[in-house]
KEVEX-372299 format. One record per atom (N, C-alpha, C): chain; residue number from 1; x, y, z; atom name. Coordinates in steps of 0.001 Angstrom, whole numbers. Atoms other than C-alpha are relative to their C-alpha. Example, Ala and Ser with C-alpha at 12.3 -4.5 7.8 and 13.67 -1.06 7.14 Angstrom:
! KEVEX-372299
(A, 1, (890, -1190, 0), N)
(A, 1, (12300, -4500, 7800), CA)
(A, 1, (900, 1200, 0), C)
(A, 2, (-820, -1190, -60), N)
(A, 2, (13670, -1060, 7140), CA)
(A, 2, (-770, 1090, 730), C)
This chain:
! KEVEX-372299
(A, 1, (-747, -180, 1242), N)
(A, 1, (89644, 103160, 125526), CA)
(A, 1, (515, -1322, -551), C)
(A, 2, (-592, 1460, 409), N)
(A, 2, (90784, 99420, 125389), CA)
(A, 2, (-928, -525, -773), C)
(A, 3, (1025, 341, 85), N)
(A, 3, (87723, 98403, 124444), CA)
(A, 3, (-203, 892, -1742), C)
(A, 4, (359, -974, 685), N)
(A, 4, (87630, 101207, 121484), CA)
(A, 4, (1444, -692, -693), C)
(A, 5, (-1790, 238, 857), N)
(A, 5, (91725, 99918, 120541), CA)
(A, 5, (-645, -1175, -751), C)
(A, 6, (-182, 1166, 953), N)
(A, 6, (90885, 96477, 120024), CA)
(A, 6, (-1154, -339, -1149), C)
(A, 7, (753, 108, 1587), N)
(A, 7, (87992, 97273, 117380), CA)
(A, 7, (688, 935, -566), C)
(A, 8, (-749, -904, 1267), N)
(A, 8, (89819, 99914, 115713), CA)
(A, 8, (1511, -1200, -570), C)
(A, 9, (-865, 1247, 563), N)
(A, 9, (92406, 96883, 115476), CA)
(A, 9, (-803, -1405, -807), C)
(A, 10, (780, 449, 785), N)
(A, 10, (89583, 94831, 113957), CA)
(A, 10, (-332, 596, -1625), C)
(A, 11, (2, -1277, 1253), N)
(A, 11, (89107, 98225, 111619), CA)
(A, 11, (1235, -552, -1225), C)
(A, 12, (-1517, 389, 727), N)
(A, 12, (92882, 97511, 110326), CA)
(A, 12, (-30, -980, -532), C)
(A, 13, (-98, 1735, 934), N)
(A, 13, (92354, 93781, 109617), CA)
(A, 13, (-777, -71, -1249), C)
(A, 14, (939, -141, 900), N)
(A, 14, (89649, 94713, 107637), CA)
(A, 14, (1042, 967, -1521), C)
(A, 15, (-843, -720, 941), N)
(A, 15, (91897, 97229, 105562), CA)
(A, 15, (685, -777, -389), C)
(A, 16, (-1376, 708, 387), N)
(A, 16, (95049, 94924, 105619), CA)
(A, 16, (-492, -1402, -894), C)
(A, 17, (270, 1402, 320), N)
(A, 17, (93021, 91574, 104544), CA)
(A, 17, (-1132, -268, -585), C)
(A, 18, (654, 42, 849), N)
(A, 18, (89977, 91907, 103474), CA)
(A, 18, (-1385, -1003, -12), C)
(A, 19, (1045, 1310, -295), N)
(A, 19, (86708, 89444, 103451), CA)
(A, 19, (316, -1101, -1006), C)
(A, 20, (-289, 1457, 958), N)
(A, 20, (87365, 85933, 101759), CA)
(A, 20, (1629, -345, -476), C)
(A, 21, (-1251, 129, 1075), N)
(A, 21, (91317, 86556, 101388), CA)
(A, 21, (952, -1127, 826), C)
(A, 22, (-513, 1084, -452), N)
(A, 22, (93642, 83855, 102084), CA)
(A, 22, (549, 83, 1248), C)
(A, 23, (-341, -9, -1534), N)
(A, 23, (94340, 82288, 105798), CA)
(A, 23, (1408, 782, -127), C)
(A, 24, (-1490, -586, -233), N)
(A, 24, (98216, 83076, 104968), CA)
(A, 24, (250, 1600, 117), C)
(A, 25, (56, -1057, -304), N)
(A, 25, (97436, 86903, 104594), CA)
(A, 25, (-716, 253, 1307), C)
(A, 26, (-44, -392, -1353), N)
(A, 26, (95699, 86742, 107958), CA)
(A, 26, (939, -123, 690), C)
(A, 27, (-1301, 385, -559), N)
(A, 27, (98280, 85100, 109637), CA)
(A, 27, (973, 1222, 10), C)
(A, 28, (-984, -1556, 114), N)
(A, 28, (100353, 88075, 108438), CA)
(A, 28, (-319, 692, 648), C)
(A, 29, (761, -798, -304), N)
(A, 29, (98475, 90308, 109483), CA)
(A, 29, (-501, 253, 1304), C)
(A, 30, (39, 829, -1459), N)
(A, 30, (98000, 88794, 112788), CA)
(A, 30, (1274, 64, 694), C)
(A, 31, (-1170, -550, -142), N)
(A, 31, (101364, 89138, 112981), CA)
(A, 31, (287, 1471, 494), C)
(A, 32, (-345, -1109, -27), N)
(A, 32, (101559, 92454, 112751), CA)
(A, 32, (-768, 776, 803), C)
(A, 33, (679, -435, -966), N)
(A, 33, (99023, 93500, 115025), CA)
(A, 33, (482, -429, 793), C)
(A, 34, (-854, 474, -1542), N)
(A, 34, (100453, 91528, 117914), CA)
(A, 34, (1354, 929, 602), C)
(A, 35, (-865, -649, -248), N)
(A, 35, (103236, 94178, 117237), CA)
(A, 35, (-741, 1489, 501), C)
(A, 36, (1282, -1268, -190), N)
(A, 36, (100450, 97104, 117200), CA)
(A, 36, (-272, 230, 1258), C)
(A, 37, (1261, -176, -1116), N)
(A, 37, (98451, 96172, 120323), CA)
(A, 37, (1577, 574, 1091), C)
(A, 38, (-1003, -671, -1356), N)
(A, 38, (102122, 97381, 122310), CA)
(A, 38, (-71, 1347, 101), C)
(A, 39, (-412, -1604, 28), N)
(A, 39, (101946, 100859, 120905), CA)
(A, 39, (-1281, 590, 1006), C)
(A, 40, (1041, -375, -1079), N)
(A, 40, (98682, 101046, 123500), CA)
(A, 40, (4, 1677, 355), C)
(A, 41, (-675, -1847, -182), N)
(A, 41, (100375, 104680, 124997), CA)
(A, 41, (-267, 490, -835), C)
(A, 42, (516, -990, 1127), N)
(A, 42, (100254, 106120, 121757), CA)
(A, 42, (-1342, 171, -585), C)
(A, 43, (1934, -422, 149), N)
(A, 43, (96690, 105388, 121193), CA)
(A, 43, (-815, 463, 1102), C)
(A, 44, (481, -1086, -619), N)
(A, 44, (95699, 106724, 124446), CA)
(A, 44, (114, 1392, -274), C)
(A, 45, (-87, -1227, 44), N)
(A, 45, (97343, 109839, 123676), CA)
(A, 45, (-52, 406, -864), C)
(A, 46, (1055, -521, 1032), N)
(A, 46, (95611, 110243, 120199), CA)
(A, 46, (-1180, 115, 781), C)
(A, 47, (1295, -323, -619), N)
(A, 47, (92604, 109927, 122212), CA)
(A, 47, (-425, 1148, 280), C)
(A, 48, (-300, -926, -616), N)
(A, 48, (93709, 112258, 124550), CA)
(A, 48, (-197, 1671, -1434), C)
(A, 49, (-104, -1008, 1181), N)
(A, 49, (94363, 114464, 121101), CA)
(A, 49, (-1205, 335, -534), C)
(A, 50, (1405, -464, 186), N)
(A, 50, (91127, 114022, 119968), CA)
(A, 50, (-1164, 659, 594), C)
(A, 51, (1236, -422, -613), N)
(A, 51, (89229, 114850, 122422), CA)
(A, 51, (329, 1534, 707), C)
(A, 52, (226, -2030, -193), N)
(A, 52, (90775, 118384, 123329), CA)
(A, 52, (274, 432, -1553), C)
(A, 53, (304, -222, 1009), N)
(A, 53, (90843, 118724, 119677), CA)
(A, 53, (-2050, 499, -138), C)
(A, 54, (1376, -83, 253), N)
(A, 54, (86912, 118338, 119624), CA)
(A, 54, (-811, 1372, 1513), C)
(A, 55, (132, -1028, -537), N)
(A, 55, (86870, 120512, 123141), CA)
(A, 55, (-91, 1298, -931), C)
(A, 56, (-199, -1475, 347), N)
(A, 56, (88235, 123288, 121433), CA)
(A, 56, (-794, 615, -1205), C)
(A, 57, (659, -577, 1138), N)
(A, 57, (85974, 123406, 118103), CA)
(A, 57, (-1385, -258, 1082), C)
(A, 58, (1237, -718, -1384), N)
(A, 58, (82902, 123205, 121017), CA)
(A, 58, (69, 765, 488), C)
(A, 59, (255, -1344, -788), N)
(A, 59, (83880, 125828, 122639), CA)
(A, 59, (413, 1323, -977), C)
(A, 60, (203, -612, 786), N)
(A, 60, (83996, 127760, 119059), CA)
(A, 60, (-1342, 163, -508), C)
(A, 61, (1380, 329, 611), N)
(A, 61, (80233, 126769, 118382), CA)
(A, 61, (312, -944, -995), C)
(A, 62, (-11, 881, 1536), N)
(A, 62, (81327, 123890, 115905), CA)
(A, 62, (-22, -1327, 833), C)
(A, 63, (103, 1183, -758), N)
(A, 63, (79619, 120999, 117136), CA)
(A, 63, (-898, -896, -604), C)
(A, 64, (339, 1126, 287), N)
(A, 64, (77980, 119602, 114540), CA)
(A, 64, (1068, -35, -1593), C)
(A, 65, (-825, 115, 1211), N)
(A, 65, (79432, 118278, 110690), CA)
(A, 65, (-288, 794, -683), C)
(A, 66, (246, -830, 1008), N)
(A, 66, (79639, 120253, 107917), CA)
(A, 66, (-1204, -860, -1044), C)
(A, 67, (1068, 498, 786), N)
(A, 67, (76713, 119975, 105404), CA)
(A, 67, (726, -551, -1019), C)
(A, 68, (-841, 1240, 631), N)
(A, 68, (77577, 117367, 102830), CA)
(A, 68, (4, 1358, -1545), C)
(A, 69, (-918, -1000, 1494), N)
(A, 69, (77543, 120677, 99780), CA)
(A, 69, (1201, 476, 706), C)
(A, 70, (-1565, -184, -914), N)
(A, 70, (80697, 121848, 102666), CA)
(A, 70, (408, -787, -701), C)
(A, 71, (-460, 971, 335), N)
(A, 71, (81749, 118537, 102057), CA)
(A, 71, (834, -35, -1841), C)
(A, 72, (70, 137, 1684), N)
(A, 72, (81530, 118655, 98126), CA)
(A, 72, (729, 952, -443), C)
(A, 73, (-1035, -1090, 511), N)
(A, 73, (83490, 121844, 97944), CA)
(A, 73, (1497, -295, -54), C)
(A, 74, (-1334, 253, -701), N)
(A, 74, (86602, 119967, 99050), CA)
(A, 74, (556, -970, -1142), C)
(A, 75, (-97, 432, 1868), N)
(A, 75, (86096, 117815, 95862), CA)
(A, 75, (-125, 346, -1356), C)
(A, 76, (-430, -382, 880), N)
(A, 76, (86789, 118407, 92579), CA)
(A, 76, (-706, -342, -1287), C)
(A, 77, (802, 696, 1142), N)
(A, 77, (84688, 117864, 89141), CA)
(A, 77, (845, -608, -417), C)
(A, 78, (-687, 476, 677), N)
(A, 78, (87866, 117512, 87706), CA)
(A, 78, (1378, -409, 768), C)
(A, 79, (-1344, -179, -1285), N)
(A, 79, (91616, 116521, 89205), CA)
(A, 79, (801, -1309, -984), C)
(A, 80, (-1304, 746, 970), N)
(A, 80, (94742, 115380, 87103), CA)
(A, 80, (-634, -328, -1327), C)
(A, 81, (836, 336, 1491), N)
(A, 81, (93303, 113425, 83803), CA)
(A, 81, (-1185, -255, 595), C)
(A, 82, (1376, 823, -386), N)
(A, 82, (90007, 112416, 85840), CA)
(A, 82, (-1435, 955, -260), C)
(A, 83, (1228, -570, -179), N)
(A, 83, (86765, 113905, 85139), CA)
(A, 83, (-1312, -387, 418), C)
(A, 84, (852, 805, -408), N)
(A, 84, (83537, 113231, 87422), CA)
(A, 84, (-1482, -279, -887), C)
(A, 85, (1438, 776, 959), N)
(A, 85, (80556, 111138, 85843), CA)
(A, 85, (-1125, 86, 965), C)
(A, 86, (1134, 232, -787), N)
(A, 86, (77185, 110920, 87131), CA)
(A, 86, (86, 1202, 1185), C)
(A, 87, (410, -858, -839), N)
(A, 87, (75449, 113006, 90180), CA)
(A, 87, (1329, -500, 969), C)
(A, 88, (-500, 256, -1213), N)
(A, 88, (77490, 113205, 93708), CA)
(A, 88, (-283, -1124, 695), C)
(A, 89, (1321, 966, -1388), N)
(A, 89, (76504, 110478, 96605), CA)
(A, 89, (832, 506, 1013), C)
(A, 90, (-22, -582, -1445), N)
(A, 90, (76210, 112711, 99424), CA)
(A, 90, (-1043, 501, 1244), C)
(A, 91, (1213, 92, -679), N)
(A, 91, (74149, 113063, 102314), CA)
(A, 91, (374, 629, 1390), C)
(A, 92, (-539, -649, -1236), N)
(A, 92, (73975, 114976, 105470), CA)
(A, 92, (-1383, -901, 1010), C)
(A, 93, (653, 1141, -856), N)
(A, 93, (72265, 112493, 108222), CA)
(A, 93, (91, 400, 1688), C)
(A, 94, (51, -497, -1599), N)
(A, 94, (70954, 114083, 111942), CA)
(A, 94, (-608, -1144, 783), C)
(A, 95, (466, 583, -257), N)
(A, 95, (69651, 112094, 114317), CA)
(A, 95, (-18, 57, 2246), C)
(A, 96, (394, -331, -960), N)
(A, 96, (69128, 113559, 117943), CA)
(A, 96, (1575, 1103, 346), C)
(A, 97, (-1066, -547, -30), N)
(A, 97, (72771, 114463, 119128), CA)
(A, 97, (1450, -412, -1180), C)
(A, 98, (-1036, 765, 236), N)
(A, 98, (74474, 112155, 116749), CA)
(A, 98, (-581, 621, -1734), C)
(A, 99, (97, -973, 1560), N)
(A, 99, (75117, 113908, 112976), CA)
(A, 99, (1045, -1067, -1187), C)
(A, 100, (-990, 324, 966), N)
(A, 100, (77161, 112619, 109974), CA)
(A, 100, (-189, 335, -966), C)
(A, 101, (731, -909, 1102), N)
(A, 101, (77572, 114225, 106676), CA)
(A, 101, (1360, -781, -703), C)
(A, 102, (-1160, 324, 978), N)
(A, 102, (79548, 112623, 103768), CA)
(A, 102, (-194, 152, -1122), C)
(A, 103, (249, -499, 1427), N)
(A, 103, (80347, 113222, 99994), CA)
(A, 103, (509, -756, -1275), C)
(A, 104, (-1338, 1057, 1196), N)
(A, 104, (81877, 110667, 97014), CA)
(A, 104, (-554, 688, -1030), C)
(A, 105, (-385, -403, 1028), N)
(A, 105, (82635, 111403, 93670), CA)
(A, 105, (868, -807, -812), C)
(A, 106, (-525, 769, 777), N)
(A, 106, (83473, 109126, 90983), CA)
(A, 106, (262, 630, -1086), C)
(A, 107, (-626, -561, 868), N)
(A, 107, (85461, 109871, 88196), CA)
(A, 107, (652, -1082, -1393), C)
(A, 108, (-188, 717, 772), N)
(A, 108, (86343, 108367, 84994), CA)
(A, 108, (1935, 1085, -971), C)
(A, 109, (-748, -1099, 871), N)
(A, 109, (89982, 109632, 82643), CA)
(A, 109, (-83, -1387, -954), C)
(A, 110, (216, 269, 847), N)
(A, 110, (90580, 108757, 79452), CA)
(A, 110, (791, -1494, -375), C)
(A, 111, (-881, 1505, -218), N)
(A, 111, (93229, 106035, 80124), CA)
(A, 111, (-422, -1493, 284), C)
(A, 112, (1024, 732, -397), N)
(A, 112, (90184, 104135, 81216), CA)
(A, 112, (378, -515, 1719), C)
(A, 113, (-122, 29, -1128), N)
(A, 113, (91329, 104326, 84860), CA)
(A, 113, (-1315, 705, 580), C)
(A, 114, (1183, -764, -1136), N)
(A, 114, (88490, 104851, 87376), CA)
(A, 114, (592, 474, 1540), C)
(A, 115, (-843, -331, -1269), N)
(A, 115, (89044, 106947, 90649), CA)
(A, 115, (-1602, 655, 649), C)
(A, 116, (695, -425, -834), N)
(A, 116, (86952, 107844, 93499), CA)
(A, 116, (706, 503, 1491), C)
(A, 117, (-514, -623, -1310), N)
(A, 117, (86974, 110200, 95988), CA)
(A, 117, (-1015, -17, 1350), C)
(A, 118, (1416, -85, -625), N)
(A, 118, (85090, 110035, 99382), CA)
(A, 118, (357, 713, 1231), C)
(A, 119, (-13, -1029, -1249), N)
(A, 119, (84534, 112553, 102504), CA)
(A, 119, (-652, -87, 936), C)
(A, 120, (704, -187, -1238), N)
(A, 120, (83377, 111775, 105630), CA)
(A, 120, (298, 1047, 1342), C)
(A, 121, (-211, -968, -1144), N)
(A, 121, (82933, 114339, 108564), CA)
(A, 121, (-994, -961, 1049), C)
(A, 122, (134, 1209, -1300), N)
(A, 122, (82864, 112424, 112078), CA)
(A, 122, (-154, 1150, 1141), C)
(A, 123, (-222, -718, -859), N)
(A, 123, (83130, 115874, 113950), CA)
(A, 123, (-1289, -248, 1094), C)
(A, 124, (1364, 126, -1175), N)
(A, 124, (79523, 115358, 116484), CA)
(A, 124, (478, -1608, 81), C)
(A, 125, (-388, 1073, -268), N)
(A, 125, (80796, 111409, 116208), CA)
(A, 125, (838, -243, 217), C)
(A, 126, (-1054, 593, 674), N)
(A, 126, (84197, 111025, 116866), CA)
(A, 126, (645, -1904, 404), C)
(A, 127, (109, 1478, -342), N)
(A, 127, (83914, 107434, 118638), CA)
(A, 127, (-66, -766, -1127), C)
(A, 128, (257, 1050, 1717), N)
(A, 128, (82891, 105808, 114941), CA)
(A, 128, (1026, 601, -527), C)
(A, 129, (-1285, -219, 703), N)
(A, 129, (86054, 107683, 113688), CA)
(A, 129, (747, -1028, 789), C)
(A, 130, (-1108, 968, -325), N)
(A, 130, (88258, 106137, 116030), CA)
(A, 130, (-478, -1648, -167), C)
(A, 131, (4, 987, 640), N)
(A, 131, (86529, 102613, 115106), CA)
(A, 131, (633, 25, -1601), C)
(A, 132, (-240, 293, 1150), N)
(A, 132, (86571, 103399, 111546), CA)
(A, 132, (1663, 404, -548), C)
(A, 133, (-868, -140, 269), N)
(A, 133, (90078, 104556, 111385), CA)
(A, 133, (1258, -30, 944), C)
(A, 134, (-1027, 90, -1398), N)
(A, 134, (92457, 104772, 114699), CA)
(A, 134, (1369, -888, -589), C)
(A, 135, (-1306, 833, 425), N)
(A, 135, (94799, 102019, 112922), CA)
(A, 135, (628, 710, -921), C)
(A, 136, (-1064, -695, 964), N)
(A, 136, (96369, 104610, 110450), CA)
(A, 136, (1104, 579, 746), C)
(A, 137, (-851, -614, -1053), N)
(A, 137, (98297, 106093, 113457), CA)
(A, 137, (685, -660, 125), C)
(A, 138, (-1360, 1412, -309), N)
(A, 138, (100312, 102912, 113978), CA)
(A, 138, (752, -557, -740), C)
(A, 139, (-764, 816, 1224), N)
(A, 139, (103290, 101431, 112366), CA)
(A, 139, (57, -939, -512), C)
(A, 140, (606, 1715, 299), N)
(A, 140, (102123, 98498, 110306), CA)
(A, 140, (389, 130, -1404), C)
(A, 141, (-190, 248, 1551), N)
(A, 141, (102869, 96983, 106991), CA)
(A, 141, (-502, -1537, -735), C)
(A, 142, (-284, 1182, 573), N)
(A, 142, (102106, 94128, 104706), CA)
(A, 142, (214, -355, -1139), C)
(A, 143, (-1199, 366, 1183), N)
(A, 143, (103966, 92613, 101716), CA)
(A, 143, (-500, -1523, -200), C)
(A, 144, (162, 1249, 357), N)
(A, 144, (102605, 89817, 99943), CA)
(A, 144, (-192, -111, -1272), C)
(A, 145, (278, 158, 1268), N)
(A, 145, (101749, 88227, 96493), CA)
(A, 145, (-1385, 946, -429), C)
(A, 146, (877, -506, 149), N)
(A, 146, (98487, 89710, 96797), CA)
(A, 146, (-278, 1496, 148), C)
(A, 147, (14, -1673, -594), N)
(A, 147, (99114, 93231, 98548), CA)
(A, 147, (759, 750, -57), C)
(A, 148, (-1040, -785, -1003), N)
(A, 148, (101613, 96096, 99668), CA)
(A, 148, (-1102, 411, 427), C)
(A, 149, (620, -1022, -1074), N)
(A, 149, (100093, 98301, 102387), CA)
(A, 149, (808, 279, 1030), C)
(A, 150, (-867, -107, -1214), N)
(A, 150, (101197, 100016, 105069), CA)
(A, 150, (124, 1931, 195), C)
(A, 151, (499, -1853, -578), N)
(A, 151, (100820, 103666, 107113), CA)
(A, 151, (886, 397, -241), C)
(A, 152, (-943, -1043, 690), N)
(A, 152, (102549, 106476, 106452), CA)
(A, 152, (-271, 977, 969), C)
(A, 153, (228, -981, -434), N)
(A, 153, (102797, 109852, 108360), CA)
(A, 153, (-182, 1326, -1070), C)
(A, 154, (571, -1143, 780), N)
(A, 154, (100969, 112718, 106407), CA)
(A, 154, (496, 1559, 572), C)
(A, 155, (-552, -1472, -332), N)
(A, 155, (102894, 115147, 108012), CA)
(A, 155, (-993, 1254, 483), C)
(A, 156, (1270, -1144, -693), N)
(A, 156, (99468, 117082, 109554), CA)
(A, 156, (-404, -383, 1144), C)
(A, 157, (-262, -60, -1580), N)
(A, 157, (98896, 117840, 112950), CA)
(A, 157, (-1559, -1194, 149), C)
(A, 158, (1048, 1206, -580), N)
(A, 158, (96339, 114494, 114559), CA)
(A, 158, (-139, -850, -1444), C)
(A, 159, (310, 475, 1289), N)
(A, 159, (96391, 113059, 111307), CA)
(A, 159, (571, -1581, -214), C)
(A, 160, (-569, 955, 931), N)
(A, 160, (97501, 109868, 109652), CA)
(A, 160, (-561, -894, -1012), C)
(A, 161, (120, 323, 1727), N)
(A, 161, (97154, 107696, 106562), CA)
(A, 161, (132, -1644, 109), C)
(A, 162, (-79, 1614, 616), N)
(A, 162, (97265, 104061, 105112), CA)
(A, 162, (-82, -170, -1118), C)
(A, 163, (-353, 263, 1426), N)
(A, 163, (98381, 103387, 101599), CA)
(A, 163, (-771, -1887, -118), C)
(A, 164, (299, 1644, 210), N)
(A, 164, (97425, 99502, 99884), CA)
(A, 164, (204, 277, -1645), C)
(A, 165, (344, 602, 1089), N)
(A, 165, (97870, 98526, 96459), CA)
(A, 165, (-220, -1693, -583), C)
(A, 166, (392, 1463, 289), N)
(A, 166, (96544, 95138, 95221), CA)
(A, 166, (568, -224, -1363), C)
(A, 167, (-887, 126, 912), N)
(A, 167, (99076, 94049, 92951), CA)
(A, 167, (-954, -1294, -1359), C)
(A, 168, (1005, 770, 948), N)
(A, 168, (96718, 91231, 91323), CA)
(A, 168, (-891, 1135, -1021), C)
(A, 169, (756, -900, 618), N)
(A, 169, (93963, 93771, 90144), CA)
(A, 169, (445, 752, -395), C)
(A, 170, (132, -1629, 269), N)
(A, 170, (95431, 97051, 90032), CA)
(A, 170, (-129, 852, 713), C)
(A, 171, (1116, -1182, -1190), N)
(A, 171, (93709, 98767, 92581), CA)
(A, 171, (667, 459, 726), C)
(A, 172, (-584, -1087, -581), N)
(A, 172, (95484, 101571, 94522), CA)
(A, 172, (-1080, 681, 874), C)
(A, 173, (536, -646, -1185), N)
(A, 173, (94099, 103253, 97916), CA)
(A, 173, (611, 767, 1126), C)
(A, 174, (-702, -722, -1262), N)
(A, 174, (94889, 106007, 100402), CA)
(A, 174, (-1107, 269, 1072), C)
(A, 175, (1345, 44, -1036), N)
(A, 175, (92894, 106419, 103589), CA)
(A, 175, (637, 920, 780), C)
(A, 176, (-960, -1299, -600), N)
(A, 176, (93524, 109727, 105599), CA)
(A, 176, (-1060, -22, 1468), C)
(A, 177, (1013, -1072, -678), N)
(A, 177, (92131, 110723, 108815), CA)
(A, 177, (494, 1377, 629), C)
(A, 178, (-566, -1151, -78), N)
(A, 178, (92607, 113857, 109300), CA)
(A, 178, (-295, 1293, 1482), C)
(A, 179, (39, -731, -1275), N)
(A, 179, (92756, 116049, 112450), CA)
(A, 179, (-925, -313, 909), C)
(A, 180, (1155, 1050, -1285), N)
(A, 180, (90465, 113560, 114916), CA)
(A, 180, (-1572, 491, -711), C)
(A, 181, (1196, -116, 288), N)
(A, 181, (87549, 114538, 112712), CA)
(A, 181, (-259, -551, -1320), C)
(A, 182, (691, 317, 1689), N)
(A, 182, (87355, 113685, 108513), CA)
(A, 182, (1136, -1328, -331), C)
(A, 183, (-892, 1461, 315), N)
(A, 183, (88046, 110178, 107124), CA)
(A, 183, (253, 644, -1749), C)
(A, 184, (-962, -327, 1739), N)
(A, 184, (89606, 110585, 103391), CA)
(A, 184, (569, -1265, -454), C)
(A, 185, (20, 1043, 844), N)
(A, 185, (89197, 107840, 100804), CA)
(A, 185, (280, 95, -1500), C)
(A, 186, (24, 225, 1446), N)
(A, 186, (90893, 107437, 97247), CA)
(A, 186, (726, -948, -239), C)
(A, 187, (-232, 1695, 607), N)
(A, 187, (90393, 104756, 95481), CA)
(A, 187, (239, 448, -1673), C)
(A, 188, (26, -280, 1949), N)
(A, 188, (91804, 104294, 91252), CA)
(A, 188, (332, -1318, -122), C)
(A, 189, (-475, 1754, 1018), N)
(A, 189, (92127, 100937, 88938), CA)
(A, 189, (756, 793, -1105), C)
(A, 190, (-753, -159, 1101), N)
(A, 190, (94581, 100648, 86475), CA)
(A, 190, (1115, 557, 598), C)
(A, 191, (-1092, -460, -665), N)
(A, 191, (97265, 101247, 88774), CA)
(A, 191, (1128, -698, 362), C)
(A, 192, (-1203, 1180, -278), N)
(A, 192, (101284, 99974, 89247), CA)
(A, 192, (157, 271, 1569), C)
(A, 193, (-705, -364, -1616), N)
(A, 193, (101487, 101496, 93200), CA)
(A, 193, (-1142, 1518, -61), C)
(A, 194, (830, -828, -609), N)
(A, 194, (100073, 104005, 95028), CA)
(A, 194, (309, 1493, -197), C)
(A, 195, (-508, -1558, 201), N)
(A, 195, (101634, 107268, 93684), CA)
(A, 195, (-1189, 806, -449), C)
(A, 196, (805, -1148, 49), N)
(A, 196, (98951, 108636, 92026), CA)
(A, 196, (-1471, 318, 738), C)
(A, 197, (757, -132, -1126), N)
(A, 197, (96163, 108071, 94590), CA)
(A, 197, (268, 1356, 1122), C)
(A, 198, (-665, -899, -1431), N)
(A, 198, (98642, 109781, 97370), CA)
(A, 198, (-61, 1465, -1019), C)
(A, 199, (161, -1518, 709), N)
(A, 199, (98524, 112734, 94169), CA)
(A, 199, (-574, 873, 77), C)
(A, 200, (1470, -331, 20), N)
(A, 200, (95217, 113118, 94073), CA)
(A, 200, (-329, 473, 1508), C)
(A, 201, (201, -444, -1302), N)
(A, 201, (94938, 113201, 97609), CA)
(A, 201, (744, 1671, 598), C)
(A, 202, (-638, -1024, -779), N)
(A, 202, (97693, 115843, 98355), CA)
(A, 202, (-824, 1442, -1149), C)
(A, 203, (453, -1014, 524), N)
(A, 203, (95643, 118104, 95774), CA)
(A, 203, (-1389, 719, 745), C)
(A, 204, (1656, -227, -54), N)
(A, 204, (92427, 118292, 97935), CA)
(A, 204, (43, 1061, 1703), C)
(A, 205, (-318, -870, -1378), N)
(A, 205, (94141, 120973, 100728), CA)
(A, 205, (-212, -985, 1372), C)
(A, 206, (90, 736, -1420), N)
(A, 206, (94354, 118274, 103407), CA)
(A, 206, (363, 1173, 1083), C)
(A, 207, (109, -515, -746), N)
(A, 207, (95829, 120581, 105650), CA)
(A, 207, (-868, 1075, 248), C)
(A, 208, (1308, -846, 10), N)
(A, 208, (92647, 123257, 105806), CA)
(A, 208, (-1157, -1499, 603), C)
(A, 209, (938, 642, -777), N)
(A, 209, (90585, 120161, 106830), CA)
(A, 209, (623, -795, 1296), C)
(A, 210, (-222, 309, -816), N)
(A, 210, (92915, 118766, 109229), CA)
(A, 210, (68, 1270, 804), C)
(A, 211, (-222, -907, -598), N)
(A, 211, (93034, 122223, 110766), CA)
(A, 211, (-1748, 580, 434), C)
(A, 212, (2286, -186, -564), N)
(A, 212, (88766, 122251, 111062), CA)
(A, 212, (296, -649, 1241), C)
């Protein structure tokens, strides 16, 4: 599991900092993981969570992902002022024992804000979940000219979250994972903070997929 922490703490740097962004936001950031890598215990015993989580939908017959139209039901053509443009990009992907099925949805409103929504199901993988997300569980933050970010508890059972807004651009993001199985991505421009991201998000029945 150590071995599984300190890339899902690679995962986080990647969220918190970004490719090409300045040494001083690593440094931060670096910072703040050095506070992370103590909470160790608590990421064993998400583990621990996940994995009689994933027992118990195996020993229901649910052992592989939902098909990526599943997926697409969970999104919305429409949601607040946003209405979606263009086809879906979704795809359901087998590959002996190892499955993945995901769904995005871009959206345009009239404010000329863009928003996207995206759905991954990790349930037959959940090892690439805990890379791709495991750092939302931990208490982290960062505060700079360039950023806010920083986790949050979503109040759903195995679950947690990571907010960011990029105060330069605009750009607003929530990142969910949700009951040791579905990652949850919304992204919007034209944004002062992260309120209406976290909006959008609490409209899409999180708890019904953290409860899959």
């Amino acid at each position: 599991m150590k071995g599984v922490f300190l890339l899902a703490m690679g995962s986080i740097v990647g969220l918190a900092v970004g490719c090409g962004e300045q040494m001083r936001q690593a440094q931060e950031t670096a910072k703040a993981i050095s506070s992370v890598t103590q909470k160790a215990p608590k990421v064993e015993t998400l583990q621990q969570q996940f994995e009689r989580r994933q027992a118990e939908r195996r020993a229901r017959g649910d052992t592989t992902t939902l098909h990526y139209e599943k997926l697409l039901d969970y999104i919305p053509t429409s949601i607040a002022t946003y209405q979606a443009v263009g086809d879906p990009d979704a795809s359901t992907t087998s590959f002996g024992s190892f499955s993945i099925s995901s769904a995005k949805r871009d959206y345009n409103s009239p404010s000329g804000s863009k928003l996207s929504i995206e759905l991954i199901d990790y349930n037959a993988n959940p090892a690439s979940l805990a890379l791709a997300g495991l750092g939302v569980y931990l208490n982290m933050s960062v505060d700079n000219d360039q950023e806010r970010s920083q986790t949050f508890d979503p109040g759903l059972p195995i679950s947690g979250a990571w907010e960011s807004f990029r105060k330069k651009t605009h750009r607003a993001e929530v990142l969910y994972v949700l009951g040791g199985r579905f990652l949850l991505r919304v992204r919007a421009t034209e944004q002062n903070n992260t309120d209406q991201v976290k909006f959008i998000a609490q409209q899409l029945n999180l708890r019904a997929l953290a409860s899959l």
